[in-house]
C-alpha positions in Angstrom: 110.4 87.3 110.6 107.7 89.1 110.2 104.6 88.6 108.1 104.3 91.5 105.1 101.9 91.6 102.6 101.9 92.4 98.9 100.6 95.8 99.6 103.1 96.3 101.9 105.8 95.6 99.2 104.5 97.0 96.4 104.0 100.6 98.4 107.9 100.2 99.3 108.6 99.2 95.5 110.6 95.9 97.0 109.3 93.7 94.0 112.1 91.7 93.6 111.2 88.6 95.7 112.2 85.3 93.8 109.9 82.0 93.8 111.1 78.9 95.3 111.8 76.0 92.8 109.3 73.7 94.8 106.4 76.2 94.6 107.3 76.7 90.4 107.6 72.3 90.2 104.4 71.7 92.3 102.2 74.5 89.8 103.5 73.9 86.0 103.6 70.0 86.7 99.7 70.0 87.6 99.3 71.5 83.9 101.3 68.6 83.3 99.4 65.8 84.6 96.3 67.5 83.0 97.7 67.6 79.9 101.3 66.1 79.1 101.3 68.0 75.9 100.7 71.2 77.4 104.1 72.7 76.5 105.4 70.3 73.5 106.4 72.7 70.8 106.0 75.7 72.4 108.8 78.8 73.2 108.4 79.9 76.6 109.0 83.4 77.9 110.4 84.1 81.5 110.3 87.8 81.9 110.4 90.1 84.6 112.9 87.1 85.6 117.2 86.9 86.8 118.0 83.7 84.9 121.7 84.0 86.8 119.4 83.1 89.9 116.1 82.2 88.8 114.7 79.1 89.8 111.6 79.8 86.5 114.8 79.7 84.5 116.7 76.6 86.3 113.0 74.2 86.2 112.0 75.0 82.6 115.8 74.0 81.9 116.4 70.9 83.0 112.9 69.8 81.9 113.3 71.1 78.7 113.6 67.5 76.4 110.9 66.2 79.3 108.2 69.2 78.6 109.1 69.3 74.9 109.9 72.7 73.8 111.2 74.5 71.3 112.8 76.9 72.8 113.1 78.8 76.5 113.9 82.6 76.7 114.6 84.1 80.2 115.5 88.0 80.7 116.5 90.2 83.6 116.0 94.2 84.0 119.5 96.1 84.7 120.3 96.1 88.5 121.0 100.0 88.0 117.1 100.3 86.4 115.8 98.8 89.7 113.8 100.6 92.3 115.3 97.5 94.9 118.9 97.4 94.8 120.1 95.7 98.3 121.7 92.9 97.7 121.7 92.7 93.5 125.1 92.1 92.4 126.9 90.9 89.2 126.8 86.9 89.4 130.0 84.8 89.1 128.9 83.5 86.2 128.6 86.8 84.2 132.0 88.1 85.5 133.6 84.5 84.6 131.6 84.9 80.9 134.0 86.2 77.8 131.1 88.7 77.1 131.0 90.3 80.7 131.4 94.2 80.5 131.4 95.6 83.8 129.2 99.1 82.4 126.5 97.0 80.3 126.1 94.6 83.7 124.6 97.4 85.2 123.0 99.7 82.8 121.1 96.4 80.5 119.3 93.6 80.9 120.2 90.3 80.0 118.9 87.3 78.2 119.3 83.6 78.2 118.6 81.4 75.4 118.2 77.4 75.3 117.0 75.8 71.9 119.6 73.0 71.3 122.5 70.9 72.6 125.2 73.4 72.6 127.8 70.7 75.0 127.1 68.3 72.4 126.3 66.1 75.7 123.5 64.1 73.8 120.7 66.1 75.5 119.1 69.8 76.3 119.7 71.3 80.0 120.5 74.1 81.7 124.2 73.8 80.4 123.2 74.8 77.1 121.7 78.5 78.1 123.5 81.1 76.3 123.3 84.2 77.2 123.8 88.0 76.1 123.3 91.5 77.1 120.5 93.6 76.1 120.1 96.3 73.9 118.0 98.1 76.7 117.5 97.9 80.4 115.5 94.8 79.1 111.9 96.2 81.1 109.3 94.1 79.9 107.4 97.5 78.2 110.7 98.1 75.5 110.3 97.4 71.9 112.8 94.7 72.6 111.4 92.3 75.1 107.9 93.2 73.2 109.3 91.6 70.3 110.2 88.5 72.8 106.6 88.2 73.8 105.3 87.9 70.6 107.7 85.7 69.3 106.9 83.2 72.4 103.4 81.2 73.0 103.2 80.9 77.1 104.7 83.6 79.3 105.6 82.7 82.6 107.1 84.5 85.5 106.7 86.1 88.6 106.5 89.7 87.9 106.7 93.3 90.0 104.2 93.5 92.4 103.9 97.1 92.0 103.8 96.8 88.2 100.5 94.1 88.1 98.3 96.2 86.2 100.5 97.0 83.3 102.0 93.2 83.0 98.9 92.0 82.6 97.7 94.2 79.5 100.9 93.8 77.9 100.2 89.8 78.1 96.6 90.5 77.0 97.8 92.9 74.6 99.6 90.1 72.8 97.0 87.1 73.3 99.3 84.8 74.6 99.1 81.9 77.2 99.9 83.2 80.5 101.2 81.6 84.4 101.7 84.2 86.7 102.2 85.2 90.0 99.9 88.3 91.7 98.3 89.6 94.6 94.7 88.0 95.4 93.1 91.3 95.6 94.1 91.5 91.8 91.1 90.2 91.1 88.7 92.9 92.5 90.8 95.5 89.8 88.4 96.9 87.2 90.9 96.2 84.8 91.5 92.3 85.5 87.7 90.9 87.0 86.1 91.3 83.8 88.9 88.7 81.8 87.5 86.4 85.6 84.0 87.0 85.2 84.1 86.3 81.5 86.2 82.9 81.7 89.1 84.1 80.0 91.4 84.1 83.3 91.3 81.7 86.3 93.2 81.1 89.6 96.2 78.4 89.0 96.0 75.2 90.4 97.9 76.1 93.9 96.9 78.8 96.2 100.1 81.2 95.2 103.7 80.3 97.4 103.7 81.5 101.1 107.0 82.2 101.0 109.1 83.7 98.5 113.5 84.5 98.6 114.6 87.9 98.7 117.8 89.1 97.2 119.7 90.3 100.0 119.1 86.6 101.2 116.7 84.9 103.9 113.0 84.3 103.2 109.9 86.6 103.1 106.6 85.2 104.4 103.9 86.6 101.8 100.3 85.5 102.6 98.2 86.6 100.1 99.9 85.3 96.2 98.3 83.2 93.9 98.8 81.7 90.2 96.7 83.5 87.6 96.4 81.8 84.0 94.6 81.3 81.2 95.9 77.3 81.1 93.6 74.6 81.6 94.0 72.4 84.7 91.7 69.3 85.9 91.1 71.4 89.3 88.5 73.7 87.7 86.6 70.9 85.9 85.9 69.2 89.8 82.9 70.5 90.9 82.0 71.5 94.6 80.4 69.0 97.1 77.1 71.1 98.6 74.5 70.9 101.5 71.5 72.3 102.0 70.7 75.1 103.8 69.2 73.5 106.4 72.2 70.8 106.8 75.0 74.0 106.3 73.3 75.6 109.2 72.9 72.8 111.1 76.6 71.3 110.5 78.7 74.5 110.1 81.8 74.6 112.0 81.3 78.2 112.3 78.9 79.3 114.6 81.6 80.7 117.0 82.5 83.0 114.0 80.9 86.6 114.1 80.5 86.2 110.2 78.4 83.1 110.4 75.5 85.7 112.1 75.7 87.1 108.1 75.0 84.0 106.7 72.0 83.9 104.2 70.5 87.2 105.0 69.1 89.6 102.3 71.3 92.3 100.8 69.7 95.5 100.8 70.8 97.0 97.5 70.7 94.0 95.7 68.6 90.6 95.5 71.4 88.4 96.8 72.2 86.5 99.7 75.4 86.3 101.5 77.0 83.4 102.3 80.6 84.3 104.2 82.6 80.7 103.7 83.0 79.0 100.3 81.8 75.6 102.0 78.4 76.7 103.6 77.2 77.3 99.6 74.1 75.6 99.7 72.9 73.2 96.9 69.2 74.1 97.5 69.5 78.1 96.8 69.0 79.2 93.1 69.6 82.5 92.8 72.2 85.2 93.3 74.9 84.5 96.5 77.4 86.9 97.3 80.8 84.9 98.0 84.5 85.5 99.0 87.5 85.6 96.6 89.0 82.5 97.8 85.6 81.1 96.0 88.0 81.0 93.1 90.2 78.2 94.3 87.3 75.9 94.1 85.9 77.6 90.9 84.1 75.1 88.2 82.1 76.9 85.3 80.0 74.4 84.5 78.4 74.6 88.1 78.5 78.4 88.5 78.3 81.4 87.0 80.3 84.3 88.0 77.7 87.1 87.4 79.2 90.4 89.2 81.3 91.7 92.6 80.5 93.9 94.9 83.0 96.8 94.3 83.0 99.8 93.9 84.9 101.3 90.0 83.9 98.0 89.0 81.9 98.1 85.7 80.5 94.9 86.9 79.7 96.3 90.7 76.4 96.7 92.5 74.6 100.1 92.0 73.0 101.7 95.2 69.1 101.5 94.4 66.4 98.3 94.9 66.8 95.9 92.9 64.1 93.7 91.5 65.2 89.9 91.0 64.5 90.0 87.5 67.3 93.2 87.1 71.0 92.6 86.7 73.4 95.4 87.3 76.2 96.4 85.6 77.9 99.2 87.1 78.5 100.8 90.6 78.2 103.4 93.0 78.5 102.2 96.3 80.4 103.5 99.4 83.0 101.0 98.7 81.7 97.1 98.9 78.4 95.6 98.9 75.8 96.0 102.2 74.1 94.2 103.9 71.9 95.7 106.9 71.2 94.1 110.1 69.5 95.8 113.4 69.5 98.9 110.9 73.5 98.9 110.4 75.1 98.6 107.1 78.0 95.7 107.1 80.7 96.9 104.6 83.1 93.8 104.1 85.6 93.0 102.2 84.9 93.0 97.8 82.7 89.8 97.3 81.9 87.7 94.1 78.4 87.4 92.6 77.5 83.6 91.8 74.9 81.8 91.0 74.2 77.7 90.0 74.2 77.5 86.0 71.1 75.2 85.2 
């Protein structure tokens, strides 16, 4: 099968890929282990989700007594609201419900409610959801799933691809704690790097699934997802083993790598070096480097501080002029990333973060 990329998907408006149970399980039980508290008390939201199908729904169910919570609320958009139709279909379990209307299943959303032991089985599980239609389509903009989000304290959920932007200022809109899964370039938008560079938002403990369940059946290969929360985890409190300079250049396994030939030179526009691989940060350098996004998977604030990026629209980008080393910019217009000249050609590259060693 081959290999397409959240790009890719979101330009085709084929958002409804569904996370694999292992991939939810590995994630939220790291929070866990960090803090076994994390949820106890707590309603948890699982928009944007299909709790007939969803495996967000079916985890946070039958650990419900384990996790402690007060109450799980799951809720599905209208299959007739949906840009992606192939392969959405009433489940049995609606059509077998005393509830099921065969109009309302495809014009409104759905939600699924767990908050006691409605079997009287002696214990909370995924037997006890109750569910109902929606007023609306049940899209997570409407009054009525608003009204959801503030009532619960995390949100959690995999949502539209296409629809990034405007999930994550309705979350941030509300203040609420937040798992989610988007695309890595997310963190280059204008709208979401500020919340990254100021410590309010951070990469998830896992690098994102690699391979999520579509609805007509079979498995899409997606390389490029991560978690984003605002959550604590252990992972961002371990700090990065470092070299030197001298032993990074001497040790690299990346001299056969046309990137390596980038490695500590001088950017042009800005006092900064550039240093292409997370592990050839050196321990001896104190001022600004410019790094790769996947820095953030290794992220710990009290060793660095995220200071800019090197994009363009981005009120914390690089502007085209010298810089002195005692200047700090704030905004940007560059052709489109940071440069960096060599044999008088500008390098563009891929958007970059701007770190330096906190003292």
């Amino acid at each position: 099968m081959p290999n397409t990329t959240l790009q890719a998907a979101r330009a085709a408006k084929n958002d409804e890929f569904y996370t694999q149970f292992y991939d939810i399980e590995r994630e939220v039980e790291a929070y866990v282990q960090y803090n076994q508290d994390v949820f106890r008390g707590k309603t948890v939201l699982l928009p944007c989700d299909d709790p007939d199908c969803s495996n967000f729904t079916r985890y946070f169910a039958q650990n419900f007594e384990r996790l402690g919570l007060k109450k799980l609320i799951s809720t599905s958009y209208a299959i007739e609201s949906k840009q992606y139709k192939i392969g959405l279909q009433t489940s049995l379990l609606e059509e077998q419900s005393p509830q099921y209307d065969p109009d309302k299943s495809k014009t409104n959303g759905k939600i699924f409610i767990l908050d006691s032991d409605r079997t009287g089985d002696g214990r909370i599980d995924l037997d006890d959801l109750q569910w109902k239609y929606l007023h609306d389509d049940g899209d997570f903009r409407s009054d009525e799933v608003k009204s959801l989000r503030d009532e619960a304290d995390v949100i959690i959920t995999n949502p539209p691809f296409s629809l990034f932007r405007d999930f994550f200022a309705w979350i941030m809109e509300a203040g609420k704690e937040f798992l989610i899964i988007g695309n890595m370039s997310a963190i280059s938008y204008k709208e979401f790097f500020p919340f990254i560079m100021e410590n309010k938002v951070w990469l998830g403990v896992s690098s994102g699934a690699k391979e999520y369940i579509k609805p007509e059946g079979g498995v899409q290969k997606m390389g490029n997802t991560c978690w984003f929360t605002n959550i604590d985890h252990g992972h961002r409190h371990q700090p990065l083993q470092l070299m030197t300079m001298e032993d990074n250049r001497r040790y690299t396994q990346h001299k056969n790598d046309r990137r390596w030939s980038f490695a500590y030179l001088q950017y042009d526009n800005y006092f900064a070096i550039k240093v292409p691989f997370v592990d050839a940060i050196p321990n001896d350098y104190e001022g600004v480097m410019a790094v790769p996004l996947s820095f953030l998977q290794k992220y710990c604030p009290t060793q660095f501080e995220i200071v800019g990026i090197t994009d363009r629209g981005n009120r914390y980008g690089l502007k085209s002029k010298e810089y002195t080393k005692e200047e700090t910019p704030k905004y940007s217009d560059l052709n489109r990333r940071g440069v960096i000249k060599q044999n008088n050609q500008y390098i563009s590259g891929f958007a970059e973060l701007l770190i330096r060693k906190r003292k």
